[in-house]
mmCIF entry with sequence, helices, sheets and N, C-alpha, C, O atoms, coordinates in Angstrom:
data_MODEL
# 
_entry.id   MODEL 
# 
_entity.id                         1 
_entity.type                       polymer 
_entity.pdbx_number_of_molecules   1 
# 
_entity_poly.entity_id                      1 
_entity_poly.type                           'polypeptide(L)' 
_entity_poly.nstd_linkage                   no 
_entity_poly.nstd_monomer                   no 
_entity_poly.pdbx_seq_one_letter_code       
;(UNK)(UNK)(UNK)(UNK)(UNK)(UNK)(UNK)(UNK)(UNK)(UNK)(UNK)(UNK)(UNK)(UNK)(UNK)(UNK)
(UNK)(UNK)(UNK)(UNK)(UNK)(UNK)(UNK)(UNK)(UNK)(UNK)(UNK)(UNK)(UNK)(UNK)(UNK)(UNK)
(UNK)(UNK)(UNK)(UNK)(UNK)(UNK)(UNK)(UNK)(UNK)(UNK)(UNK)(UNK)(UNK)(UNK)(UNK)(UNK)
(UNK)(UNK)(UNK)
;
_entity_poly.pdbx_seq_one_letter_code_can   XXXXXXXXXXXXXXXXXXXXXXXXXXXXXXXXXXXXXXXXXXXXXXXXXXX 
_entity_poly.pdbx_strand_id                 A 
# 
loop_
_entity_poly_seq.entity_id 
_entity_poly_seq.num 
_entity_poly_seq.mon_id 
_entity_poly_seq.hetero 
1 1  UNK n 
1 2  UNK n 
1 3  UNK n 
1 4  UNK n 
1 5  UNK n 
1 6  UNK n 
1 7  UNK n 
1 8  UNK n 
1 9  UNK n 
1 10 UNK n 
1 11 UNK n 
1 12 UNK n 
1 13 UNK n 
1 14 UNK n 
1 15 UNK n 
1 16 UNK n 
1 17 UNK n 
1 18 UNK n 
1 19 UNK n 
1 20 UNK n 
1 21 UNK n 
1 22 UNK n 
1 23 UNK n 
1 24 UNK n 
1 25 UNK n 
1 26 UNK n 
1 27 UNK n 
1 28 UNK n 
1 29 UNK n 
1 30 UNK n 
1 31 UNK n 
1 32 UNK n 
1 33 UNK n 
1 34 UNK n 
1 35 UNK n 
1 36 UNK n 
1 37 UNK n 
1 38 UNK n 
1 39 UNK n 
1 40 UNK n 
1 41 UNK n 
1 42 UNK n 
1 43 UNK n 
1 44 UNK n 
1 45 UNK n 
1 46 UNK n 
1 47 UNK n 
1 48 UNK n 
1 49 UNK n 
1 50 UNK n 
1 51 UNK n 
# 
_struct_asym.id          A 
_struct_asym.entity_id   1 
# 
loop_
_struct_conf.conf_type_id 
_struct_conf.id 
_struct_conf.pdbx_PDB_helix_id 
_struct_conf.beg_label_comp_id 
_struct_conf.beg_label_asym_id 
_struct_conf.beg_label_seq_id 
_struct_conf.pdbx_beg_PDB_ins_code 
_struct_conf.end_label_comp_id 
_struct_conf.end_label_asym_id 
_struct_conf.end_label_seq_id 
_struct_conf.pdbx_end_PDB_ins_code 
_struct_conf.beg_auth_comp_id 
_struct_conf.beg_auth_asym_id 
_struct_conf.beg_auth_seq_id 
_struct_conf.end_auth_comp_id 
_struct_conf.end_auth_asym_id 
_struct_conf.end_auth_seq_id 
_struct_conf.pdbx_PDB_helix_class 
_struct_conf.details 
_struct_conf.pdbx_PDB_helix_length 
HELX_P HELX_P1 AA1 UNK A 2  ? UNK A 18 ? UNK A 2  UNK A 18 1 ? 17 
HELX_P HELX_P2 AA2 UNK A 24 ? UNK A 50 ? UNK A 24 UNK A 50 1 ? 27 
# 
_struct_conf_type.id          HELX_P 
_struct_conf_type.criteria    ? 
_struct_conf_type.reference   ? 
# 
loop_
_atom_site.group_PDB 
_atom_site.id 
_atom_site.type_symbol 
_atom_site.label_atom_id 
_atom_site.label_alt_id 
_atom_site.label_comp_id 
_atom_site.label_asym_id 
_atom_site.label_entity_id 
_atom_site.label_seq_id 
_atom_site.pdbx_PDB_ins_code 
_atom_site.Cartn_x 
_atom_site.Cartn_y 
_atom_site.Cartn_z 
_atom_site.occupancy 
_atom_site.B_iso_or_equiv 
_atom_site.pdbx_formal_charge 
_atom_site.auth_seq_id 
_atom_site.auth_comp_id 
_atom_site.auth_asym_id 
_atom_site.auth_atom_id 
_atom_site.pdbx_PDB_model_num 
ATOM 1   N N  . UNK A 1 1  ? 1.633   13.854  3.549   1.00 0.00 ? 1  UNK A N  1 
ATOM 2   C CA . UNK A 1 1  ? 1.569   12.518  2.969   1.00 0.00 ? 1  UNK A CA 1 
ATOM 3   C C  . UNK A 1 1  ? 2.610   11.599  3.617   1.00 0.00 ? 1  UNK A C  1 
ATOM 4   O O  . UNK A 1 1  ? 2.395   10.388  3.571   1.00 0.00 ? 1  UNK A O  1 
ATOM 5   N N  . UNK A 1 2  ? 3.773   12.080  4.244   1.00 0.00 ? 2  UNK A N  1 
ATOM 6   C CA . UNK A 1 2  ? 4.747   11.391  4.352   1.00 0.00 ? 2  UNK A CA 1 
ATOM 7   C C  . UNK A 1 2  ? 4.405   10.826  5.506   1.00 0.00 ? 2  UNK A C  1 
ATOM 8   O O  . UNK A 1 2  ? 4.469   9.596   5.510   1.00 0.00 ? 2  UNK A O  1 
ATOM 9   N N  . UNK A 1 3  ? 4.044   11.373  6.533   1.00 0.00 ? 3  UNK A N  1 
ATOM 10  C CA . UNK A 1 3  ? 3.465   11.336  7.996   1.00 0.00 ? 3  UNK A CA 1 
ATOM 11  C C  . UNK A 1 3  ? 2.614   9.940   7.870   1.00 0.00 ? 3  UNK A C  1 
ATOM 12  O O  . UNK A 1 3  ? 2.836   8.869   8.435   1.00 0.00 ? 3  UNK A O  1 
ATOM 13  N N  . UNK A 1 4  ? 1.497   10.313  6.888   1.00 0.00 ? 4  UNK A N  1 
ATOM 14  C CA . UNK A 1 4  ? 0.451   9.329   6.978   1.00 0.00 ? 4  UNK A CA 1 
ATOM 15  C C  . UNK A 1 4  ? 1.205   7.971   6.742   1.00 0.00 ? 4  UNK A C  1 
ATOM 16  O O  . UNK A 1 4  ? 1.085   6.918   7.367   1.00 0.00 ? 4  UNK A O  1 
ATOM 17  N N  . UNK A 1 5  ? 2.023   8.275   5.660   1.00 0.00 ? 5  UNK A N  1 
ATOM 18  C CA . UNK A 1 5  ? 2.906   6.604   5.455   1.00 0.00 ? 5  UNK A CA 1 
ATOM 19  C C  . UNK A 1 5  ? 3.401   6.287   6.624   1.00 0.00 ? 5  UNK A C  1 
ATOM 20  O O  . UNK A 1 5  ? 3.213   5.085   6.813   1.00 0.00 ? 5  UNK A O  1 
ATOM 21  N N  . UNK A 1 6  ? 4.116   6.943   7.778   1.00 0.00 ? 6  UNK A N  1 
ATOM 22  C CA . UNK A 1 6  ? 5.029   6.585   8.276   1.00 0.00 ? 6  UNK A CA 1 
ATOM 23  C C  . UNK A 1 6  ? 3.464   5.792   9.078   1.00 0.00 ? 6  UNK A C  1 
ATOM 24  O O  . UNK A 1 6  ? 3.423   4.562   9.087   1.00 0.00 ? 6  UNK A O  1 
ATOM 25  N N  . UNK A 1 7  ? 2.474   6.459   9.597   1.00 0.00 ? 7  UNK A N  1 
ATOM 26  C CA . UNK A 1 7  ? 1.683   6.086   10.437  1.00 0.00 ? 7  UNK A CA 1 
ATOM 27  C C  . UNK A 1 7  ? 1.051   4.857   9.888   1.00 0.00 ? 7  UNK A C  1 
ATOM 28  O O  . UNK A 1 7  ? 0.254   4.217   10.573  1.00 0.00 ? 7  UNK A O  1 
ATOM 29  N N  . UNK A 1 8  ? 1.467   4.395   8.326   1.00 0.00 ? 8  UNK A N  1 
ATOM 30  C CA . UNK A 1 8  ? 0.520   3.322   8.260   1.00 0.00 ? 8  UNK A CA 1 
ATOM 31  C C  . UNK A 1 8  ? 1.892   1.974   8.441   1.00 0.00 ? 8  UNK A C  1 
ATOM 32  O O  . UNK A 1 8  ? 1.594   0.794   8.630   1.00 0.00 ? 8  UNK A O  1 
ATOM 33  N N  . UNK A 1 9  ? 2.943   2.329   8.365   1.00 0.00 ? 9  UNK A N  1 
ATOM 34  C CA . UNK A 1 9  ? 4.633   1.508   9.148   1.00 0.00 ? 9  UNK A CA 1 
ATOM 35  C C  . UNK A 1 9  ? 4.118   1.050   10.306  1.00 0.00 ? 9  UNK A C  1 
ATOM 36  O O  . UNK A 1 9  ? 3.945   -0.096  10.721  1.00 0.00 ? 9  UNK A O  1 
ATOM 37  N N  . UNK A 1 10 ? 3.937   1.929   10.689  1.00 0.00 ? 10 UNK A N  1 
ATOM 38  C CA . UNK A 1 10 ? 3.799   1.842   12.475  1.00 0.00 ? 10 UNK A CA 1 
ATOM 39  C C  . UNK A 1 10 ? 2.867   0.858   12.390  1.00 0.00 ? 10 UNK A C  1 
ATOM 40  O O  . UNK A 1 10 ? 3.289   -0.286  12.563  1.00 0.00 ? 10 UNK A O  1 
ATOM 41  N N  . UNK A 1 11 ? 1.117   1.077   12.055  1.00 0.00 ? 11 UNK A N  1 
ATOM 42  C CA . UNK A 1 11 ? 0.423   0.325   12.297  1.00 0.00 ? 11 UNK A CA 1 
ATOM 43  C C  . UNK A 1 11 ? 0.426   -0.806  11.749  1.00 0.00 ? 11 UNK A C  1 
ATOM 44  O O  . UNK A 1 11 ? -0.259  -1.758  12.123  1.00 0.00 ? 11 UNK A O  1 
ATOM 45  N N  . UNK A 1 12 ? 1.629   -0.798  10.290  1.00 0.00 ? 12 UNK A N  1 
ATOM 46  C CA . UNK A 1 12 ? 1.518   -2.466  9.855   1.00 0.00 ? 12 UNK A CA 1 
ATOM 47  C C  . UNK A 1 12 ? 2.320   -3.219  10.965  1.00 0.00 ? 12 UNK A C  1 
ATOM 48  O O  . UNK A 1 12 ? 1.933   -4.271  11.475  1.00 0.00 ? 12 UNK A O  1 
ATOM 49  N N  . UNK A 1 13 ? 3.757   -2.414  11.360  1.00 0.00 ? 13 UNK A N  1 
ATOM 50  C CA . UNK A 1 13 ? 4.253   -3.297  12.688  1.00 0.00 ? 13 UNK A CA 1 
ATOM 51  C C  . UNK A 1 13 ? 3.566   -3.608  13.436  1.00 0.00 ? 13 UNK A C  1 
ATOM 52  O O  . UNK A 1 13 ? 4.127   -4.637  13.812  1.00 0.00 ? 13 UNK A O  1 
ATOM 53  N N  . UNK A 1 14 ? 2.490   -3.505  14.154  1.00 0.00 ? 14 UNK A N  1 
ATOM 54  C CA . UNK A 1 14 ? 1.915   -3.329  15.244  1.00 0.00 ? 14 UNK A CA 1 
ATOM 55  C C  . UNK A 1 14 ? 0.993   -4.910  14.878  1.00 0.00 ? 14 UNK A C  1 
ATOM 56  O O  . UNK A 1 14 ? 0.753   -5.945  15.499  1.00 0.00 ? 14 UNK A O  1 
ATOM 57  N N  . UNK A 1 15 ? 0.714   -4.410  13.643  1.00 0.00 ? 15 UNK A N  1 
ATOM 58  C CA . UNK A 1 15 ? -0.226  -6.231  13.986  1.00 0.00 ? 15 UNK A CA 1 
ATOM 59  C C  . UNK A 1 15 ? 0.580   -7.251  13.413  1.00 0.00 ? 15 UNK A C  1 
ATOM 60  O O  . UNK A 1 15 ? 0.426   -8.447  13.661  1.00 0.00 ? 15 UNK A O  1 
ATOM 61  N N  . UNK A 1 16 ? 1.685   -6.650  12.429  1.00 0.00 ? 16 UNK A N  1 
ATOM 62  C CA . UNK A 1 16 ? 2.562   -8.230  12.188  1.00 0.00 ? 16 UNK A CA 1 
ATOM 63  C C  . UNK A 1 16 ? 3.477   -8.834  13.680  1.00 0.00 ? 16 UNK A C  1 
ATOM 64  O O  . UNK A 1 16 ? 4.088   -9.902  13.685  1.00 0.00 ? 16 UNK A O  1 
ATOM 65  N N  . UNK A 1 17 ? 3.376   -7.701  15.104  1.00 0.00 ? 17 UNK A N  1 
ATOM 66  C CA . UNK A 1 17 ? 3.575   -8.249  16.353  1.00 0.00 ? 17 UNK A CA 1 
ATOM 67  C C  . UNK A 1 17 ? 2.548   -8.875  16.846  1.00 0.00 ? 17 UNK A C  1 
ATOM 68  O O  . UNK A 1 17 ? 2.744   -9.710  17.729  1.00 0.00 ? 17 UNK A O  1 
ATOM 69  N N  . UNK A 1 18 ? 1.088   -8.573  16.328  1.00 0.00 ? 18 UNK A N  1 
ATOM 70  C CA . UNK A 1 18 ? 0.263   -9.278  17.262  1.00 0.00 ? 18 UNK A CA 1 
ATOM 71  C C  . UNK A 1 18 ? 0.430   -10.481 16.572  1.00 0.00 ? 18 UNK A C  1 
ATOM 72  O O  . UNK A 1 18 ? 0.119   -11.490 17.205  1.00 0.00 ? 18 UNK A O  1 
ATOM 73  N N  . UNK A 1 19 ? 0.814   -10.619 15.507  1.00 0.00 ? 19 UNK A N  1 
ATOM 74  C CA . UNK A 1 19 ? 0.605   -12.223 15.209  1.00 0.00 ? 19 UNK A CA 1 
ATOM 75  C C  . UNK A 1 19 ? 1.582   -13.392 15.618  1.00 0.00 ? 19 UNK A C  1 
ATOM 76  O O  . UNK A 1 19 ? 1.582   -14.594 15.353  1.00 0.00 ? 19 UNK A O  1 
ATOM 77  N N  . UNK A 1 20 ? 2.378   -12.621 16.329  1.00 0.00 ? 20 UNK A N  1 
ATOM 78  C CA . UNK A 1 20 ? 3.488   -13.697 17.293  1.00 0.00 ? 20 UNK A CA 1 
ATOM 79  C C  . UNK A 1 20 ? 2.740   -14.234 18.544  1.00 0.00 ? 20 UNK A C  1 
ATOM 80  O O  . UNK A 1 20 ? 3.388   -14.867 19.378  1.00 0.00 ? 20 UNK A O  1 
ATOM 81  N N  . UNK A 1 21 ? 1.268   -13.993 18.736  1.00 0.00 ? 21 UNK A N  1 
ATOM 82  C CA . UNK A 1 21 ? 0.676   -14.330 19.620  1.00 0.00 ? 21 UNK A CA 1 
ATOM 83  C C  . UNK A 1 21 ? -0.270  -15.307 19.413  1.00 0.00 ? 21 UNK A C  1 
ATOM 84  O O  . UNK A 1 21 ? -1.291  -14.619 19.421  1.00 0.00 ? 21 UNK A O  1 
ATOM 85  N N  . UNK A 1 22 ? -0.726  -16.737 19.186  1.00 0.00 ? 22 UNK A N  1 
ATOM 86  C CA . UNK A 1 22 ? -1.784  -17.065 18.964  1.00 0.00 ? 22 UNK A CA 1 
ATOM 87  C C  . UNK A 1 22 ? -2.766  -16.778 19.810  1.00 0.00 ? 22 UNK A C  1 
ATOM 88  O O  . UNK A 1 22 ? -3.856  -17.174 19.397  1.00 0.00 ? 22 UNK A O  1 
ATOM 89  N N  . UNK A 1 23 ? -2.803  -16.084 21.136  1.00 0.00 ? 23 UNK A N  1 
ATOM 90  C CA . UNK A 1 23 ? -4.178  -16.180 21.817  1.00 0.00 ? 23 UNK A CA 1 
ATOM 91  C C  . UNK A 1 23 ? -4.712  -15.237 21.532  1.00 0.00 ? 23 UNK A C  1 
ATOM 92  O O  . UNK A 1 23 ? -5.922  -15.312 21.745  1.00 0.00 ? 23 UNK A O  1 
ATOM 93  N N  . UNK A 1 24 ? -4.194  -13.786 20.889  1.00 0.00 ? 24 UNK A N  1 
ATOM 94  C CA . UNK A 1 24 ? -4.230  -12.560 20.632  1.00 0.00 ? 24 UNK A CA 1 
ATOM 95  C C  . UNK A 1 24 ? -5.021  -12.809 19.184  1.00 0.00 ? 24 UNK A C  1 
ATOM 96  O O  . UNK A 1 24 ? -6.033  -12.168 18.899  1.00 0.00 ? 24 UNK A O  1 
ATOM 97  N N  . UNK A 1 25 ? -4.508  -13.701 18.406  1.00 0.00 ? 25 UNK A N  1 
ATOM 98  C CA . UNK A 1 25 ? -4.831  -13.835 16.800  1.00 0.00 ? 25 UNK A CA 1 
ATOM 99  C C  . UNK A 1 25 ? -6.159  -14.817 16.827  1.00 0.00 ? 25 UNK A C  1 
ATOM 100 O O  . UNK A 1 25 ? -6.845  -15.011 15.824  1.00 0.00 ? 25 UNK A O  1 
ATOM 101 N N  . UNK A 1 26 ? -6.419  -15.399 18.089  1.00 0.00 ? 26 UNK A N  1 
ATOM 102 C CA . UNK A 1 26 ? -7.500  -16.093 18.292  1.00 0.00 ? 26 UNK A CA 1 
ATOM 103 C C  . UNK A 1 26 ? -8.749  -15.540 18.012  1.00 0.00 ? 26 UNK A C  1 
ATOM 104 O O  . UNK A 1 26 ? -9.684  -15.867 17.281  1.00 0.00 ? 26 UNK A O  1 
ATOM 105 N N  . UNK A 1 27 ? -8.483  -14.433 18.933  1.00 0.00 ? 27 UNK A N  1 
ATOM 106 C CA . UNK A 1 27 ? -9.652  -13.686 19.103  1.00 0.00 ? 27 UNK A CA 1 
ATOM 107 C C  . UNK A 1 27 ? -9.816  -12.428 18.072  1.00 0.00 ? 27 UNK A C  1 
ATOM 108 O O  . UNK A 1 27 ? -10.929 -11.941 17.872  1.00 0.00 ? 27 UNK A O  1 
ATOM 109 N N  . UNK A 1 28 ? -8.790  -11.996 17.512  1.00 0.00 ? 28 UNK A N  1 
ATOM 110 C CA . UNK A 1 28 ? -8.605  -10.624 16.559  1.00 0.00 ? 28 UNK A CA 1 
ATOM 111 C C  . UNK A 1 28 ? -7.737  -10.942 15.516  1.00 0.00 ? 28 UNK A C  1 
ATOM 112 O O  . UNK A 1 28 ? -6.877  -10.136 15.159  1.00 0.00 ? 28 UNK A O  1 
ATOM 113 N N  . UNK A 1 29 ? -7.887  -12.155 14.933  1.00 0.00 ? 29 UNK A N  1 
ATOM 114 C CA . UNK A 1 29 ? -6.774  -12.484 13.681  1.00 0.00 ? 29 UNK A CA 1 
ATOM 115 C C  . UNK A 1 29 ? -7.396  -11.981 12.160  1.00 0.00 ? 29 UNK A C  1 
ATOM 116 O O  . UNK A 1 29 ? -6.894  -11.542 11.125  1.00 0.00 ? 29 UNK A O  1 
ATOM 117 N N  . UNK A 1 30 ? -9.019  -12.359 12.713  1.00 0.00 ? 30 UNK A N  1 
ATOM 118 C CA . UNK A 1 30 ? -9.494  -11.339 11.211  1.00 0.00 ? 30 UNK A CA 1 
ATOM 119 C C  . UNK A 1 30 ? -9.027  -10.078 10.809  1.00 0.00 ? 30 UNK A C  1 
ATOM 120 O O  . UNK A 1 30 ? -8.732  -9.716  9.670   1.00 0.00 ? 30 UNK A O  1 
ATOM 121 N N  . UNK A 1 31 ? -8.980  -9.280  12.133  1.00 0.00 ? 31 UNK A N  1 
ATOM 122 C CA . UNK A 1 31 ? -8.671  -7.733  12.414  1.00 0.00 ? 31 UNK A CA 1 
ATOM 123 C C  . UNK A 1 31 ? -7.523  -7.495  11.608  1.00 0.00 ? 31 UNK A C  1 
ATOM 124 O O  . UNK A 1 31 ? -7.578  -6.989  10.488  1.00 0.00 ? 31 UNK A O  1 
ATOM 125 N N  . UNK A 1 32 ? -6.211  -7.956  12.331  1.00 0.00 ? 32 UNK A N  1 
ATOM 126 C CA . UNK A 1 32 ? -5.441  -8.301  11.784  1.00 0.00 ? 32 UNK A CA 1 
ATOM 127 C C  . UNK A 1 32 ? -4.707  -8.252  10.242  1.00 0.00 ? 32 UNK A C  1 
ATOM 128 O O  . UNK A 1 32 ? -3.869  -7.594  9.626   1.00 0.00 ? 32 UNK A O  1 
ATOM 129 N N  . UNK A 1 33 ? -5.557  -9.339  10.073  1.00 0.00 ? 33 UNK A N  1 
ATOM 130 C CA . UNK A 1 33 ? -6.012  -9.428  8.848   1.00 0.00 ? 33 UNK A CA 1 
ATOM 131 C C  . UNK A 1 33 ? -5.965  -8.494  7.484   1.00 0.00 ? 33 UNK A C  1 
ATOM 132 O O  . UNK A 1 33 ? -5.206  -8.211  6.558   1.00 0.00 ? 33 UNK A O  1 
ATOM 133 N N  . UNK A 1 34 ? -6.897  -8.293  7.838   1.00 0.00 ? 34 UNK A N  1 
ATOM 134 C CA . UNK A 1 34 ? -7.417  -7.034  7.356   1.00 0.00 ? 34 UNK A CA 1 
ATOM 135 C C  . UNK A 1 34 ? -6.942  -5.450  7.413   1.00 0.00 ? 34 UNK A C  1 
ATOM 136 O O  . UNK A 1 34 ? -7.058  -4.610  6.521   1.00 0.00 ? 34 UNK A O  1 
ATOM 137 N N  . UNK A 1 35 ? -6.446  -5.317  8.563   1.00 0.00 ? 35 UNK A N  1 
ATOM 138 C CA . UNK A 1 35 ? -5.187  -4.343  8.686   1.00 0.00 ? 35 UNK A CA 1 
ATOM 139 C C  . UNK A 1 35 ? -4.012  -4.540  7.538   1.00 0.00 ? 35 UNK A C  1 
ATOM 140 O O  . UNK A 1 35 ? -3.496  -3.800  6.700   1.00 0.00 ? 35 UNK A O  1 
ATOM 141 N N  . UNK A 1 36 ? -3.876  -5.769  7.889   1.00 0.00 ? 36 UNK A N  1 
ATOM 142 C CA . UNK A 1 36 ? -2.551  -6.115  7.061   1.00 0.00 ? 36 UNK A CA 1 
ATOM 143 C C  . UNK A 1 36 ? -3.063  -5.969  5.665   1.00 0.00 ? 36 UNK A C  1 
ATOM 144 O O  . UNK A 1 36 ? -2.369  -5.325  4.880   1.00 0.00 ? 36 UNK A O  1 
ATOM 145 N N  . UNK A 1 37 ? -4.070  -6.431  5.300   1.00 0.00 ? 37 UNK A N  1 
ATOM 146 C CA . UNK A 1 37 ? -4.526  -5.943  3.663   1.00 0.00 ? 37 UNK A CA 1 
ATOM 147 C C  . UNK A 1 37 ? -4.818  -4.267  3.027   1.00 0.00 ? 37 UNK A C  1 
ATOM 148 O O  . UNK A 1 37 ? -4.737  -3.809  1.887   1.00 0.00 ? 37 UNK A O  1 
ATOM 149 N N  . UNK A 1 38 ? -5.166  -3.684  4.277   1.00 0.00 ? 38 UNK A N  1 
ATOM 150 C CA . UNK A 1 38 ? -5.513  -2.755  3.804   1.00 0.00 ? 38 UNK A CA 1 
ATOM 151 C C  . UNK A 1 38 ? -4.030  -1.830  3.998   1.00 0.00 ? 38 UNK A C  1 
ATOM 152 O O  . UNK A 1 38 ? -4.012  -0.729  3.449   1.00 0.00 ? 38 UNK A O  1 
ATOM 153 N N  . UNK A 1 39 ? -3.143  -2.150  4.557   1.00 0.00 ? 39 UNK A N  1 
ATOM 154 C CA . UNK A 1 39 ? -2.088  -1.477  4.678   1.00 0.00 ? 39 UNK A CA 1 
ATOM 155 C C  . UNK A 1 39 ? -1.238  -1.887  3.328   1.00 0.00 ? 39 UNK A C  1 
ATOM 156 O O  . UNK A 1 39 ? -0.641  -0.980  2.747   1.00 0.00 ? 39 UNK A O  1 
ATOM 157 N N  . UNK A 1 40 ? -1.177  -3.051  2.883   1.00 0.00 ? 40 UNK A N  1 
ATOM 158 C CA . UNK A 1 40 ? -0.839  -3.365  1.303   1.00 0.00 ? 40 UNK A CA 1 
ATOM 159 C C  . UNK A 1 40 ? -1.112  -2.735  0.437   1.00 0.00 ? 40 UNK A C  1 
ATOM 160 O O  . UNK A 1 40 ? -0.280  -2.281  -0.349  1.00 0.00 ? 40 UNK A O  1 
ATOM 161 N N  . UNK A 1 41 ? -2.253  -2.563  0.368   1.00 0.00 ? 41 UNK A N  1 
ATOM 162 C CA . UNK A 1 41 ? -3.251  -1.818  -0.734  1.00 0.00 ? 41 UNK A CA 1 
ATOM 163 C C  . UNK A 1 41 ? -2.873  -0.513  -0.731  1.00 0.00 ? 41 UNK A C  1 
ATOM 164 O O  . UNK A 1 41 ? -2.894  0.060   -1.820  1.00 0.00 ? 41 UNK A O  1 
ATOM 165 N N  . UNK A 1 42 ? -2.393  0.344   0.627   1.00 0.00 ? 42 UNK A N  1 
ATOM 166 C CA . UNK A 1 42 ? -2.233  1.571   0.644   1.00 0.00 ? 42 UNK A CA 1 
ATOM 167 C C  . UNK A 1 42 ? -0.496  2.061   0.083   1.00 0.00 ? 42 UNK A C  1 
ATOM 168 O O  . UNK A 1 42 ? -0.065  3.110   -0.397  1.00 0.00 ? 42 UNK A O  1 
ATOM 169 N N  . UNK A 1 43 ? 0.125   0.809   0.407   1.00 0.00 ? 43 UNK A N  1 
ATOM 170 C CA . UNK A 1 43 ? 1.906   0.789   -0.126  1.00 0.00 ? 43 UNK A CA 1 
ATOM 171 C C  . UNK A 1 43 ? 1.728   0.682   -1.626  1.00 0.00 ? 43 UNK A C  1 
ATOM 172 O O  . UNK A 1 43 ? 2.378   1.324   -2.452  1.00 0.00 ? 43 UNK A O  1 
ATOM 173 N N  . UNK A 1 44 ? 0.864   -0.120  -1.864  1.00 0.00 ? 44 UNK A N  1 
ATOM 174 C CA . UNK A 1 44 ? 0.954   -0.224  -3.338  1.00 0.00 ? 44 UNK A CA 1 
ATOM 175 C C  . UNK A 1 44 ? 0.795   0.995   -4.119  1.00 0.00 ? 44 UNK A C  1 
ATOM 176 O O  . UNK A 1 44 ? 1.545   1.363   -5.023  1.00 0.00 ? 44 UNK A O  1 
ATOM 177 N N  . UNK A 1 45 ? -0.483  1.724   -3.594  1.00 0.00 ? 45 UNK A N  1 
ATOM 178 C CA . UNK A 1 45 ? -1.212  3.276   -4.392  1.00 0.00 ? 45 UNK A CA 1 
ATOM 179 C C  . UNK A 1 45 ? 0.040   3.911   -3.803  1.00 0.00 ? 45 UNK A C  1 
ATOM 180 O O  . UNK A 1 45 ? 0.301   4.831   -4.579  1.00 0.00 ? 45 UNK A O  1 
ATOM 181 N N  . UNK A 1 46 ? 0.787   3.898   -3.005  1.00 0.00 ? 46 UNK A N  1 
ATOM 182 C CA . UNK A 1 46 ? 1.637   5.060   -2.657  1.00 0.00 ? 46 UNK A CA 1 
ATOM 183 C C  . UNK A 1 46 ? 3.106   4.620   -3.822  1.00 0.00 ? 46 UNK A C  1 
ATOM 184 O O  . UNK A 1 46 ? 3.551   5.551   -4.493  1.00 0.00 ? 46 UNK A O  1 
ATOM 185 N N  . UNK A 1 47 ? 3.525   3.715   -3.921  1.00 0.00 ? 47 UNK A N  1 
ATOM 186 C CA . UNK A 1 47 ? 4.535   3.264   -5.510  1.00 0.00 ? 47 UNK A CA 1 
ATOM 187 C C  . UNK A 1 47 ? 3.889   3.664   -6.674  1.00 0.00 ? 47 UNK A C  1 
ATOM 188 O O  . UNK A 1 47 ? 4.524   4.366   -7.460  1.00 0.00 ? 47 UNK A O  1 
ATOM 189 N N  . UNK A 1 48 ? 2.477   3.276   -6.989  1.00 0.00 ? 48 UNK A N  1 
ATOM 190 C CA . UNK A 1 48 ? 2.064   3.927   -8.181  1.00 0.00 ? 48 UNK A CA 1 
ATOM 191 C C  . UNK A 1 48 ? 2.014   5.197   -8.226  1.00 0.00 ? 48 UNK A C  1 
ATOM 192 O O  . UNK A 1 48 ? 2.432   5.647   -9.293  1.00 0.00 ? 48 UNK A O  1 
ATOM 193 N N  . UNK A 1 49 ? 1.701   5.879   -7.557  1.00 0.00 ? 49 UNK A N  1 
ATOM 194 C CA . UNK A 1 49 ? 1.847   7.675   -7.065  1.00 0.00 ? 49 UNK A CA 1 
ATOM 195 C C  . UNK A 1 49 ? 3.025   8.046   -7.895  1.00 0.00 ? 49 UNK A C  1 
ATOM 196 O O  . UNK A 1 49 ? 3.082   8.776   -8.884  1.00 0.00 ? 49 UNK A O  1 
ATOM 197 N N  . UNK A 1 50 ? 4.101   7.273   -7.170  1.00 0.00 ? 50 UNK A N  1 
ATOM 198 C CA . UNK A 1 50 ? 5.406   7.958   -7.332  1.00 0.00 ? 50 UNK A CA 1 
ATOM 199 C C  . UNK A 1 50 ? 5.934   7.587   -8.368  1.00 0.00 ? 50 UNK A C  1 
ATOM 200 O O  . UNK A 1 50 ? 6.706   8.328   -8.977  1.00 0.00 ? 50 UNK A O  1 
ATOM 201 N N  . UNK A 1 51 ? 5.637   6.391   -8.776  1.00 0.00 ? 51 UNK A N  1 
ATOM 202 C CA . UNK A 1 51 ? 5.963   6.072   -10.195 1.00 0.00 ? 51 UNK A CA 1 
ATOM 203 C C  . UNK A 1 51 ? 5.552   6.808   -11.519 1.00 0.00 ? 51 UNK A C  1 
ATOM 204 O O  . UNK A 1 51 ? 5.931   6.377   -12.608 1.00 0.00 ? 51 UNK A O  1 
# 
């Protein structure tokens, strides 16, 4: 479990860097996006877990 968190760190860094790019967010900002939501959603269930 711990692994998977760390791997979903990684991948939230990864697109809160792409968004220092507008030409990058041009074309893949939905993606993005949506990464970034679904990586929320997954921090959140992982606090309620432990809570």
């Amino acid at each position: 479990m711990q692994r998977a968190v760390i791997a979903v760190i990684v991948i939230n860094a990864i697109t809160i860097g792409m968004e220092t790019s507008s030409s990058l967010m041009d074309q893949v900002g939905w993606l993005s996006h949506a990464v970034d939501r679904l990586a929320l959603t997954i921090f959140t269930v992982e606090l309620a877990v432990h809570l």
